[in-house]
DSSP file (Angstrom, degrees, kcal/mol; ACC not computed):
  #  RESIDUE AA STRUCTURE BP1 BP2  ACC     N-H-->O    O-->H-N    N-H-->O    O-->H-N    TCO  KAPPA ALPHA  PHI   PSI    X-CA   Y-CA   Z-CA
    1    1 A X    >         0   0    0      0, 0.0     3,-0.5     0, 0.0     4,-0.1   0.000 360.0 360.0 360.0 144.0   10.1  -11.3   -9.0
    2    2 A X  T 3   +     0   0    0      1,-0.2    66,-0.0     2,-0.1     0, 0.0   0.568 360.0  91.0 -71.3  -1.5    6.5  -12.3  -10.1
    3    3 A X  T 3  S-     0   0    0      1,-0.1    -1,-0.2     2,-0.1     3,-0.1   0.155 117.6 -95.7 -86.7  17.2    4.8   -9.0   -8.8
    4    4 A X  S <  S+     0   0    0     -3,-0.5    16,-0.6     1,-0.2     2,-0.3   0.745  76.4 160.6  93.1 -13.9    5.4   -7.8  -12.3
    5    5 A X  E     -A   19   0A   0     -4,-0.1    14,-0.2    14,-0.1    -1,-0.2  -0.445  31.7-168.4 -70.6 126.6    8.8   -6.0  -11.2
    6    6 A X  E     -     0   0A   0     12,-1.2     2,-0.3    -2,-0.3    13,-0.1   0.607  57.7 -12.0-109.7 -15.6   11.3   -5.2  -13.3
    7    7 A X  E     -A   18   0A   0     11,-0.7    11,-3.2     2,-0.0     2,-0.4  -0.856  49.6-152.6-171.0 148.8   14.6   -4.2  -11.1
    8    8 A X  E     -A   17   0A   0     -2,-0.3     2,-0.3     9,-0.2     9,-0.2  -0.987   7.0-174.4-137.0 153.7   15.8   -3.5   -7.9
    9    9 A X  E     -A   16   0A   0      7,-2.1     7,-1.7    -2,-0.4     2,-0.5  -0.688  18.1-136.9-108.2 153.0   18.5   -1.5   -5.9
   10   10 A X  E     -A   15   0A   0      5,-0.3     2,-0.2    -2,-0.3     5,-0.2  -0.930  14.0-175.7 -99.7 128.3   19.6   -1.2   -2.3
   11   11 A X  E >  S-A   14   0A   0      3,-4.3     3,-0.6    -2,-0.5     2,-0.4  -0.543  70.3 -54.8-133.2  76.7   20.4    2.1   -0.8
   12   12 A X  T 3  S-     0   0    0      1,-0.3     0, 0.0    -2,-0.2     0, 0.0  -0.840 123.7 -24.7  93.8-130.1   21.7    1.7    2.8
   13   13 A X  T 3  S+     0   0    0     -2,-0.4    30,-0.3    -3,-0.1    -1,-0.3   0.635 114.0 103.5 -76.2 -22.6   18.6   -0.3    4.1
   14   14 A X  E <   -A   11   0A   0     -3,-0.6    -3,-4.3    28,-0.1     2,-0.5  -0.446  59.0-153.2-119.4 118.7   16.1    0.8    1.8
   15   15 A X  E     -A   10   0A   0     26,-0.6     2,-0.5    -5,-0.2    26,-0.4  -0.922  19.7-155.2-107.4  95.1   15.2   -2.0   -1.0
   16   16 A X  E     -A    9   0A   0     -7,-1.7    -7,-2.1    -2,-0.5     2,-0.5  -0.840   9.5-163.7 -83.6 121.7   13.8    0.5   -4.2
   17   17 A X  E     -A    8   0A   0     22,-1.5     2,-0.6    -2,-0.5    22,-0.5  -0.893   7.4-144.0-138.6  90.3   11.7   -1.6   -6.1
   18   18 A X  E     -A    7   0A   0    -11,-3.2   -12,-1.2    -2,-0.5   -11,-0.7  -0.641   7.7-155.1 -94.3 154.8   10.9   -0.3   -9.5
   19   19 A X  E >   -A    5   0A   0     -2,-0.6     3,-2.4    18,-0.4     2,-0.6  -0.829  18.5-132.5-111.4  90.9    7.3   -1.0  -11.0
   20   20 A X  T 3  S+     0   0    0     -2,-0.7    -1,-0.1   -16,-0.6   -15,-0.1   0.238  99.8  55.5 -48.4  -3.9    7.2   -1.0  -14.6
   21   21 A X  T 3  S+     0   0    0     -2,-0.6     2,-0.4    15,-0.3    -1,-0.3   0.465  82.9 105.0 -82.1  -9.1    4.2    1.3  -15.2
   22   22 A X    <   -     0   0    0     -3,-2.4     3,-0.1    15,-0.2     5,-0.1  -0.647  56.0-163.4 -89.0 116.0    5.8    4.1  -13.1
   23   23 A X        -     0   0    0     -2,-0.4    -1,-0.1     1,-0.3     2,-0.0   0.048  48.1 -73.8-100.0  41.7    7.0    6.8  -15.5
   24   24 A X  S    S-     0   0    0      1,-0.1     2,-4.7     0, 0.0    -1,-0.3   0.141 100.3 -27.3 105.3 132.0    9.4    9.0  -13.7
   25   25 A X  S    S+     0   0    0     -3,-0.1     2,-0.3     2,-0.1    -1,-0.1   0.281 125.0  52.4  26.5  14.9    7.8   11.4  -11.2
   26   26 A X  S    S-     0   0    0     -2,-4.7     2,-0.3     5,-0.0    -3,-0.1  -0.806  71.6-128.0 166.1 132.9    4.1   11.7  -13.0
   27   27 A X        -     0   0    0     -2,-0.3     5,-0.1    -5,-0.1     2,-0.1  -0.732   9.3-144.4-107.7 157.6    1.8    9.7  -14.1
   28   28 A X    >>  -     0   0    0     -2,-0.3     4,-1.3     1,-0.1     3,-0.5  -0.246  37.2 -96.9 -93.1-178.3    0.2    9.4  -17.3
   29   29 A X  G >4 S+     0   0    0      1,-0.2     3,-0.7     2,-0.2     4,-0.1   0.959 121.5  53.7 -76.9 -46.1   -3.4    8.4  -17.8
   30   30 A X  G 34 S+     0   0    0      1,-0.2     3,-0.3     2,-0.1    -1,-0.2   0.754 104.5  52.7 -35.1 -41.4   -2.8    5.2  -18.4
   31   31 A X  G <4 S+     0   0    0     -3,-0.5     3,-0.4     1,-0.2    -2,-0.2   0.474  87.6  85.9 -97.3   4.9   -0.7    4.5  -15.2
   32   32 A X  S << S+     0   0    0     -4,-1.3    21,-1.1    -3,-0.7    -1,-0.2   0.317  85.8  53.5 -52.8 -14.2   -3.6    6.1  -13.0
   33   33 A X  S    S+     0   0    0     -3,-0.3    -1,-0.2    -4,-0.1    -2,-0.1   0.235  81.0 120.9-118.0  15.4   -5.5    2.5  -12.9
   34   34 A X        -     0   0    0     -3,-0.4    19,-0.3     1,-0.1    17,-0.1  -0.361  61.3-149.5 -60.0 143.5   -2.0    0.8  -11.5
   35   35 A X  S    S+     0   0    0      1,-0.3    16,-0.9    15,-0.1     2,-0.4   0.749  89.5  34.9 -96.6 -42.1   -2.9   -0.8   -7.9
   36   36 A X  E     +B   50   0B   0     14,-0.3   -15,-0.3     1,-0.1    -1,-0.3  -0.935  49.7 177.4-119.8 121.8    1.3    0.3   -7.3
   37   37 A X  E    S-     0   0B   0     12,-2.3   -18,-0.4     1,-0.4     2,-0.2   0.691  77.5 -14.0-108.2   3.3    3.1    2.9   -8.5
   38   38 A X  E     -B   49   0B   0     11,-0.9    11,-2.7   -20,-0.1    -1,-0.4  -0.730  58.6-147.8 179.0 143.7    6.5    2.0   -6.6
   39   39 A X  E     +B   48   0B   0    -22,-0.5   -22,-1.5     9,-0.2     2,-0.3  -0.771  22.2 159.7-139.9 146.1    7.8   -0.7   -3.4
   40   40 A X  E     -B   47   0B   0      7,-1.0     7,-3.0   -24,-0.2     2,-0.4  -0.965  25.5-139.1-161.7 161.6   10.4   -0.2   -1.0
   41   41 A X  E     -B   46   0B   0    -26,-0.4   -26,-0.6    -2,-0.3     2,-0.3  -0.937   7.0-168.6-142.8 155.0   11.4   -1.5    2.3
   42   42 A X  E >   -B   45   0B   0      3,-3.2     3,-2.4    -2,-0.4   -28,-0.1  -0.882  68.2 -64.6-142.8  86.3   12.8    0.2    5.5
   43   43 A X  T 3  S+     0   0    0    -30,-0.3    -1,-0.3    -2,-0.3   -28,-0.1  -0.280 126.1   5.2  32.4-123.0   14.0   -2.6    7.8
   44   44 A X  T 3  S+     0   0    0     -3,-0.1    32,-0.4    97,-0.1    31,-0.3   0.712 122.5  76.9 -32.2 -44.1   11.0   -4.5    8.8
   45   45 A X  E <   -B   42   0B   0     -3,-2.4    -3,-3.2    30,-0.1     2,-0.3  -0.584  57.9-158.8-109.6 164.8    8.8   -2.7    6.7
   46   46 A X  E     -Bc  41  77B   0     30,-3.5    32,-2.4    -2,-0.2     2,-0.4  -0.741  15.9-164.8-111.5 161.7    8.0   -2.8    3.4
   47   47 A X  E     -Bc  40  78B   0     -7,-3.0    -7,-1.0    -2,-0.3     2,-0.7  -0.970   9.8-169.3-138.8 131.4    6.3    0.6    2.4
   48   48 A X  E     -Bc  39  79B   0     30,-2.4    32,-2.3    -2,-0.4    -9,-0.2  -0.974  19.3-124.3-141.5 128.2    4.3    0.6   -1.5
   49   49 A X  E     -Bc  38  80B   0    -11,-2.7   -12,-2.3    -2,-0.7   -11,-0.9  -0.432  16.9-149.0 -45.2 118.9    2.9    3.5   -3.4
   50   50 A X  E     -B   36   0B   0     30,-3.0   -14,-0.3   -14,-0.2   -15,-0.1  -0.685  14.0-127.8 -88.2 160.6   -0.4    3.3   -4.2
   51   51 A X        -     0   0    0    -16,-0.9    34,-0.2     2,-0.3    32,-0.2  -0.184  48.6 -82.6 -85.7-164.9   -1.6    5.1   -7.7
   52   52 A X  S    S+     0   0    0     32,-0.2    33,-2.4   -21,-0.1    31,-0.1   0.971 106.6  61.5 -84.7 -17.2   -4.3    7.3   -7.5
   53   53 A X        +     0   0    0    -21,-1.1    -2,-0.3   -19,-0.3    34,-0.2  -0.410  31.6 167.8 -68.4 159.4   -7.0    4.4   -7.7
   54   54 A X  B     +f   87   0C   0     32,-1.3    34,-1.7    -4,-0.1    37,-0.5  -0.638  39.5 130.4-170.9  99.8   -8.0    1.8   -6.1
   55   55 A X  S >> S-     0   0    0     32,-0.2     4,-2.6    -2,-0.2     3,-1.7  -0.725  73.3 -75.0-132.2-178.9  -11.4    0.7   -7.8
   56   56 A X  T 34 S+     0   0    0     -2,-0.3     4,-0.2     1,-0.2     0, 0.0   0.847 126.3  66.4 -44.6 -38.3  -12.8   -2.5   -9.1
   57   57 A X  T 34 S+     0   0    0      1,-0.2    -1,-0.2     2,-0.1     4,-0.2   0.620 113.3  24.1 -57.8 -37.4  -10.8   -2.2  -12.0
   58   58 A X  T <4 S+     0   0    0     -3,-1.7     3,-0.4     2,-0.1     4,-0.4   0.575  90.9  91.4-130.0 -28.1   -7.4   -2.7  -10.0
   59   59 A X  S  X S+     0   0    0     -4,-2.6     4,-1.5     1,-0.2    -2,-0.1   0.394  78.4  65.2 -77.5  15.5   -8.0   -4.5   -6.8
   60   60 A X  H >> S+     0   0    0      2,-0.2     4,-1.2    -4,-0.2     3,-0.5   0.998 110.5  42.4 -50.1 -84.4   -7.3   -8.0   -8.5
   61   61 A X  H 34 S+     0   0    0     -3,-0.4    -2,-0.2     1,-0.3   -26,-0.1   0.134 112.7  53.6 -32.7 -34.3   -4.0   -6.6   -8.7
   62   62 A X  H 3> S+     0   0    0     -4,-0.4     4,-1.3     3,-0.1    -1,-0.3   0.699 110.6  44.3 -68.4 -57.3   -4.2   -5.1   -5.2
   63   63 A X  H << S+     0   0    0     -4,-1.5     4,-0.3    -3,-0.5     3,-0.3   0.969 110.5  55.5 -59.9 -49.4   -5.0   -8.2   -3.4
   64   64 A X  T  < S+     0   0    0     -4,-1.2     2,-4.6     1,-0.3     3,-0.3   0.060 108.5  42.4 -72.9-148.3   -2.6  -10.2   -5.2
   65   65 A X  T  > S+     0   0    0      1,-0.3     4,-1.2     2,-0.1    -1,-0.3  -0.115 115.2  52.1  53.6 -39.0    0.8   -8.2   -4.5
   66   66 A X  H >X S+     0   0    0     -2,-4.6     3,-2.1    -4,-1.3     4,-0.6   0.630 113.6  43.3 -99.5 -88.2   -0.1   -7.8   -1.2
   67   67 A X  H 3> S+     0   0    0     -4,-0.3     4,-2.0    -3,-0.3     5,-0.2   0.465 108.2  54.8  40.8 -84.3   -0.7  -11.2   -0.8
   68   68 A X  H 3> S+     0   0    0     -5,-0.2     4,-1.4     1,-0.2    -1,-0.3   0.812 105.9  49.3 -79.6 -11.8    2.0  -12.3   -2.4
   69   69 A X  H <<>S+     0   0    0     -3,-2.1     5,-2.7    -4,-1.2    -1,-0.2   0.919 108.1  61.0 -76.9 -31.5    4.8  -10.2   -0.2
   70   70 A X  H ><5S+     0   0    0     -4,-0.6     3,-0.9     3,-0.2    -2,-0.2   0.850 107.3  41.0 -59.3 -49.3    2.9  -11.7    2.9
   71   71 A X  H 3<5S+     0   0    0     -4,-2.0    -1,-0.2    -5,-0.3    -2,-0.2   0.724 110.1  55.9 -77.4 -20.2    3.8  -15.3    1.8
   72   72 A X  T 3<5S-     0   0    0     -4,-1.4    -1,-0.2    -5,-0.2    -2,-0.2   0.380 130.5 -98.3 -84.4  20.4    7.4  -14.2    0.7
   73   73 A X  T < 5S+     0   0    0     -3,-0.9     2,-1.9     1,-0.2     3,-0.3   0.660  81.6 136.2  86.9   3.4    7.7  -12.7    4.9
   74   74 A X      < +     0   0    0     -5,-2.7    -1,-0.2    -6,-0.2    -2,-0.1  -0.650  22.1 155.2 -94.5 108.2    7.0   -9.2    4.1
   75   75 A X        +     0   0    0     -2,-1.9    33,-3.0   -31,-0.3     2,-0.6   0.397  44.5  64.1-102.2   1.6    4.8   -9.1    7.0
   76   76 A X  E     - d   0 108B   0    -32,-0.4   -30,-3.5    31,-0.3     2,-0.7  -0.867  69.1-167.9-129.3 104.5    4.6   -5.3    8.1
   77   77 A X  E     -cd  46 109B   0     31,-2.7    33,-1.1    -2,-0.6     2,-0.5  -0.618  16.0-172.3-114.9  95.6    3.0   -3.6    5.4
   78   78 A X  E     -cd  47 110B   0    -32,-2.4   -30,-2.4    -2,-0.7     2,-0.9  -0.407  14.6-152.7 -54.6 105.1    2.9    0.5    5.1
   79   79 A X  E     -cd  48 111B   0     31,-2.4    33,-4.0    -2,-0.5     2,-1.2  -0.762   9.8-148.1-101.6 127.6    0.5    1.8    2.0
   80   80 A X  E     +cd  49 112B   0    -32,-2.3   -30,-3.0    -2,-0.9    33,-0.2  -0.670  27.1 174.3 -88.8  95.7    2.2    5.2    1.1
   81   81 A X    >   +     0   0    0     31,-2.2     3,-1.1    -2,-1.2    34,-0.6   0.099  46.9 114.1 -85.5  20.4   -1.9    7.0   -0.1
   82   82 A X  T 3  S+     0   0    0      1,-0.2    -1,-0.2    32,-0.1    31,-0.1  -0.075  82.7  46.0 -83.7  33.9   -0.3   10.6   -0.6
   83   83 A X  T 3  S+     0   0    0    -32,-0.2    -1,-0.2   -31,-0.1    -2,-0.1   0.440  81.0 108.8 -95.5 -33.7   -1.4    9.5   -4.3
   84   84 A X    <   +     0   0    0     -3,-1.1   -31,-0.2     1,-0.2   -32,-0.2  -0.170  23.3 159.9 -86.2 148.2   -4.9    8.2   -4.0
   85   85 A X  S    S+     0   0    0    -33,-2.4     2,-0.3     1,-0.3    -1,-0.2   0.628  73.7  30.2-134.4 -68.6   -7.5   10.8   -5.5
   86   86 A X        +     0   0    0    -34,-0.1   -32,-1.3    31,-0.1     2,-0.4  -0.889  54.2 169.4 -99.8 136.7  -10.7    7.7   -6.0
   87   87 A X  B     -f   54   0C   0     -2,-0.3   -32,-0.2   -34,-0.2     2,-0.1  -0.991  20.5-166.2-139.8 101.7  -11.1    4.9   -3.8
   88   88 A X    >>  -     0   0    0    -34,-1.7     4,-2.5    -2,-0.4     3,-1.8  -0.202  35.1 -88.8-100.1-148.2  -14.5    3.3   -4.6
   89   89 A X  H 3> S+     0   0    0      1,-0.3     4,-2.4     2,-0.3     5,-0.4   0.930 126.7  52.8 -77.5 -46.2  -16.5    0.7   -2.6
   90   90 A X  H 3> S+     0   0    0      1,-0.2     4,-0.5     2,-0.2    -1,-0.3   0.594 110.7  54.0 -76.1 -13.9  -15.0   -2.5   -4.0
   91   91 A X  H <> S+     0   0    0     -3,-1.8     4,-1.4   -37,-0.5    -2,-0.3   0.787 105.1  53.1-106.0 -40.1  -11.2   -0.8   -3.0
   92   92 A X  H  X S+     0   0    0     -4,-2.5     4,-1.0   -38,-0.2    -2,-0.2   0.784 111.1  47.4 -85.8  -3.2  -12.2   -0.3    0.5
   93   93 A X  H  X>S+     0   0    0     -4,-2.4     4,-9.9    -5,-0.2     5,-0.8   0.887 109.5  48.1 -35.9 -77.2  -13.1   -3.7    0.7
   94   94 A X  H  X5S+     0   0    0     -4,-0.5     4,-0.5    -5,-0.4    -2,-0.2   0.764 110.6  54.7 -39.8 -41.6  -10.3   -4.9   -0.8
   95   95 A X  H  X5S+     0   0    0     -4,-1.4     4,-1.8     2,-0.2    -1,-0.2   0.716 115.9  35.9 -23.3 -62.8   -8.4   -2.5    1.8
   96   96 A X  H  X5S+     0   0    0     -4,-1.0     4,-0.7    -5,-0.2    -2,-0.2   0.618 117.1  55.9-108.4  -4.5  -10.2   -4.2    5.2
   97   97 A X  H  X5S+     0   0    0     -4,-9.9     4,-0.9     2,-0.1    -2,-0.2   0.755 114.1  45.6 -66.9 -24.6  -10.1   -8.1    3.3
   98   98 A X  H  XXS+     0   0    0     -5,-0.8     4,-4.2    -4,-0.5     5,-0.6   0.882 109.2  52.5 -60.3 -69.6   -6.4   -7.2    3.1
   99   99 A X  H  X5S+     0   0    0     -4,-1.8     4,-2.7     1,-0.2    -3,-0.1   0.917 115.6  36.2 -60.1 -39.1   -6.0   -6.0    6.5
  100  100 A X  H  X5S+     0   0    0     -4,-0.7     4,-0.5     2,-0.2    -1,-0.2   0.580 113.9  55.8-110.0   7.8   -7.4   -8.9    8.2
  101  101 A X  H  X5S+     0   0    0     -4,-0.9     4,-1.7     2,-0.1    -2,-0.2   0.784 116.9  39.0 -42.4 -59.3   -6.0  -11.5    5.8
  102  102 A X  H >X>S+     0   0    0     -4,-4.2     3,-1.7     1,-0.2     5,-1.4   0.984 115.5  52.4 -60.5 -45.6   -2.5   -9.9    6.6
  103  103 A X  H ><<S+     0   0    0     -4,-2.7     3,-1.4    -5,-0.6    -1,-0.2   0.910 109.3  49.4 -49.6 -43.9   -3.4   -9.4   10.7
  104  104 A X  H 3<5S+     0   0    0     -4,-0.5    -1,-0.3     1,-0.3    -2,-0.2   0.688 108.3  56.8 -74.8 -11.1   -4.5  -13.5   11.1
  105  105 A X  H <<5S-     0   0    0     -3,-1.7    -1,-0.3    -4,-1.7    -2,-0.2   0.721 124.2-117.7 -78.7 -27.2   -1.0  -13.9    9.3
  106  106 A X  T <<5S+     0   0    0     -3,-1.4    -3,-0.2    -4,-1.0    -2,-0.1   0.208  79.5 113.2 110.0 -10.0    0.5  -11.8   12.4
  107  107 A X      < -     0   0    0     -5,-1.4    -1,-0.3   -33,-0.1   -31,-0.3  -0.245  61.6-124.2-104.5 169.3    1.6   -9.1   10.3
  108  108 A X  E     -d   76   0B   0    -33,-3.0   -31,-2.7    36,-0.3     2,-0.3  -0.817   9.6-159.5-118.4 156.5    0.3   -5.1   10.2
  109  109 A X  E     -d   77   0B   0     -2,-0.2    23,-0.7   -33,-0.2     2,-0.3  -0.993  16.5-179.5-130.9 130.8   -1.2   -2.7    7.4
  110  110 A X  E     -de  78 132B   0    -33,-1.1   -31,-2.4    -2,-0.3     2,-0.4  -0.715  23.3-127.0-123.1-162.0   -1.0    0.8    8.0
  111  111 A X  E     -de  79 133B   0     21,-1.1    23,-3.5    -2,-0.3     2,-0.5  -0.983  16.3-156.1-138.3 121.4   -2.3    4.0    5.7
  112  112 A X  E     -de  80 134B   0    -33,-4.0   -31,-2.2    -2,-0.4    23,-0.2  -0.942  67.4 -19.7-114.7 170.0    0.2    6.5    5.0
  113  113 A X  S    S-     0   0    0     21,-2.2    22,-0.1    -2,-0.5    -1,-0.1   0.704  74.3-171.1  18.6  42.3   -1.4   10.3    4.2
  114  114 A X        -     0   0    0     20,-0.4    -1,-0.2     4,-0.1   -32,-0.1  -0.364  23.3-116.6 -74.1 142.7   -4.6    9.2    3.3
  115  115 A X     >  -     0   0    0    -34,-0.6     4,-1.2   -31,-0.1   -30,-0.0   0.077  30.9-103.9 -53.7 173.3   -6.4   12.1    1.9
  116  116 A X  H  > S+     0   0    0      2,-0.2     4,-3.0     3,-0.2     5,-0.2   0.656 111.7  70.5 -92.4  -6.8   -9.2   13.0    3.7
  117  117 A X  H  > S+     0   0    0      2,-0.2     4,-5.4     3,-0.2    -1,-0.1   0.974 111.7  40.6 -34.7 -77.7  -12.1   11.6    1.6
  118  118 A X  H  > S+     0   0    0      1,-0.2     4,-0.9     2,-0.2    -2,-0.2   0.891 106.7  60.8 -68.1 -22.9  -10.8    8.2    2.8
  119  119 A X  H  X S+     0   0    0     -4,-1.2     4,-1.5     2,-0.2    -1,-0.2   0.999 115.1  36.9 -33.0 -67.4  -10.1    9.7    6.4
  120  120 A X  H  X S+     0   0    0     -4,-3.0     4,-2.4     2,-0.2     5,-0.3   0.929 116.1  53.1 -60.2 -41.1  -14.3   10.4    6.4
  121  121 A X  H >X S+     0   0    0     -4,-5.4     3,-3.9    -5,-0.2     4,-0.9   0.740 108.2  50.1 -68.4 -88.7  -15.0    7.2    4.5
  122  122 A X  H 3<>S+     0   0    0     -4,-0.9     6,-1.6     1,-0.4     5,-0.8   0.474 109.2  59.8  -0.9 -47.6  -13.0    5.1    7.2
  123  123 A X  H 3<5S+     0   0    0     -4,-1.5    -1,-0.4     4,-0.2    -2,-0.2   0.801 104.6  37.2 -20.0 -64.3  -14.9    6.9    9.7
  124  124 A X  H <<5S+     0   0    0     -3,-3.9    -2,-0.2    -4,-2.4    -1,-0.1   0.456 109.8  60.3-101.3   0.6  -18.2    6.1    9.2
  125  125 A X  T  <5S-     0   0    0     -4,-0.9    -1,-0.2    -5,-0.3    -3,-0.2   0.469 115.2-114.9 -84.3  -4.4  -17.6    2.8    8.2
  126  126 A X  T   5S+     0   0    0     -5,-0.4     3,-0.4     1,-0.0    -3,-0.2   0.556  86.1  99.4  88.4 -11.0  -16.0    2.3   11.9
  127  127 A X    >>< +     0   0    0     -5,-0.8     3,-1.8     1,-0.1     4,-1.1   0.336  36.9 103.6-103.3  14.6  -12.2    1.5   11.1
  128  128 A X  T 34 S+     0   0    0     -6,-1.6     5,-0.3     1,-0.3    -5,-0.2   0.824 100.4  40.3 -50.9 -22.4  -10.2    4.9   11.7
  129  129 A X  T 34 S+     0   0    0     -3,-0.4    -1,-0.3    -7,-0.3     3,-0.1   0.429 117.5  40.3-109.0   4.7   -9.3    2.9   14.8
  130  130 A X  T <4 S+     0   0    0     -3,-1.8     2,-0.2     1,-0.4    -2,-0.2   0.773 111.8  54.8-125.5 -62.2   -8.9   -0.6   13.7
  131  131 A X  S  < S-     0   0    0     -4,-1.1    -1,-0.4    -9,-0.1     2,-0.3  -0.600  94.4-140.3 -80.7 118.7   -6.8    0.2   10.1
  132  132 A X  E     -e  110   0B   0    -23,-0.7   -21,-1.1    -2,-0.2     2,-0.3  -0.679  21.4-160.4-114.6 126.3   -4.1    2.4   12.1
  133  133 A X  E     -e  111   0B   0     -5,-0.3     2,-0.4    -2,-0.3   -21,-0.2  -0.912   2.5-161.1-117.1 139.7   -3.0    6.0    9.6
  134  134 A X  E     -e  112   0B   0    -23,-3.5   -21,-2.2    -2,-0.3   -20,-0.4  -0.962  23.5-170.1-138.0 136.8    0.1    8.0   10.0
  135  135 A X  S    S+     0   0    0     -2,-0.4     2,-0.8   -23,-0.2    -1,-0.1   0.609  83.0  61.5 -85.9  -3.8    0.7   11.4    8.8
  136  136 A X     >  -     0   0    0      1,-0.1     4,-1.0     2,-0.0     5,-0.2  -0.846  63.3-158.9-124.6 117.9    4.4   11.1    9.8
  137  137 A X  H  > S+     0   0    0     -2,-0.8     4,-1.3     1,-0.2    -1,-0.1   0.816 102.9  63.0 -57.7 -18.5    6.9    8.0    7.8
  138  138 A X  H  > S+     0   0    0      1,-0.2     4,-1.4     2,-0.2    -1,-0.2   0.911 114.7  28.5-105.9 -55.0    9.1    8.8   11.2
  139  139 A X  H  4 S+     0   0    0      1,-0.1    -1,-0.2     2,-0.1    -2,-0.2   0.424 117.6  55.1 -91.9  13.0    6.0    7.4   13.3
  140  140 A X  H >X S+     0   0    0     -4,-1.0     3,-2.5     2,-0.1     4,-1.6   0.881 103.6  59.4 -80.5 -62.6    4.5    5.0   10.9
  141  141 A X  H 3< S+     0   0    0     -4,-1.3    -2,-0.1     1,-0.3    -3,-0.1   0.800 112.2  33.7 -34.0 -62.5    7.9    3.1   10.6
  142  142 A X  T 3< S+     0   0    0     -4,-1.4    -1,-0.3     1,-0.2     4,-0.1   0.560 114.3  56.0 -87.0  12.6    8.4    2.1   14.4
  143  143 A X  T <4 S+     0   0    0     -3,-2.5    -2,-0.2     1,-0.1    -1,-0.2   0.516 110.9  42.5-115.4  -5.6    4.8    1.6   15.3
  144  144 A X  S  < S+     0   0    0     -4,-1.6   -36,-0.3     1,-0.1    -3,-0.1   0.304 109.8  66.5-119.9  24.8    4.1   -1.2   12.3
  145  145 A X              0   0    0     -5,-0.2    -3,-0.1     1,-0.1    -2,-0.1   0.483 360.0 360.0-109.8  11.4    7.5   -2.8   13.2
  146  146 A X              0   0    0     -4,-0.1    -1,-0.1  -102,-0.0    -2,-0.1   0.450 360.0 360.0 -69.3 360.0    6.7   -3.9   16.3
């Protein structure tokens, strides 16, 4: 693959996608400015880890990957944020230029566990209701495969 990906498996439905910066269960300080720390798909949707950033530094890296799964058909896209610890201004760009790239494409972006920092910030910018966030993978799954 061109995302930088170095192997993948199938397990049942579920396409595990590994990402070479991801070192086993914890990340090191180094792999903390990764835009992805791991990709995987669940029928329709494809569902990718984010690391705990998403600053200036990484959204190059951000745009392009989602991007490029959008032109390969991955059109329903879950971002798993149970990671994300800073998300500055130039990543919640990157975030709602993403989302309404991917929407005029036909396709959906949802937010899984985003902390609550990016809850508030999403808030007061106005999009808690238009970028759609699920605490539950069981109700994320059918509602961005629709």
């Amino acid at each position: 693959m061109e995302t930088g990906v170095s192997g993948a498996y199938l397990v049942g439905e579920i396409e595990f996608v590994a990402i070479p910066a991801y070192s086993g269960g914890r990340l090191t300080e180094s792999d903390q400015m990764v835009a992805f720390v791991s990709q995987r798909t669940v029928g329709p949707v494809t569902i990718l880890e984010l690391g705990e950033q998403l600053k200036a530094e990484n959204v190059s890296e951000f745009r392009d990957t989602l991007q490029h799964l959008v032109e390969q058909g991955h059109r329903h896209l879950l971002l798993d944020c149970s990671r994300i610890r800073i998300v500055d201004s130039q990543g919640i760009g990157s975030l709602v230029g993403n989302w309404i790239s991917i929407k005029k494409r036909g396709g959906k972006l949802g937010l899984l566990n985003p902390p609550v920092r990016l809850q508030d910030v999403l808030r007061i910018i106005g999009l808690q209701r238009v970028i759609e966030s699920f605490d539950d993978i069981g109700k994320a799954l059918p509602s961005l495969a629709e």
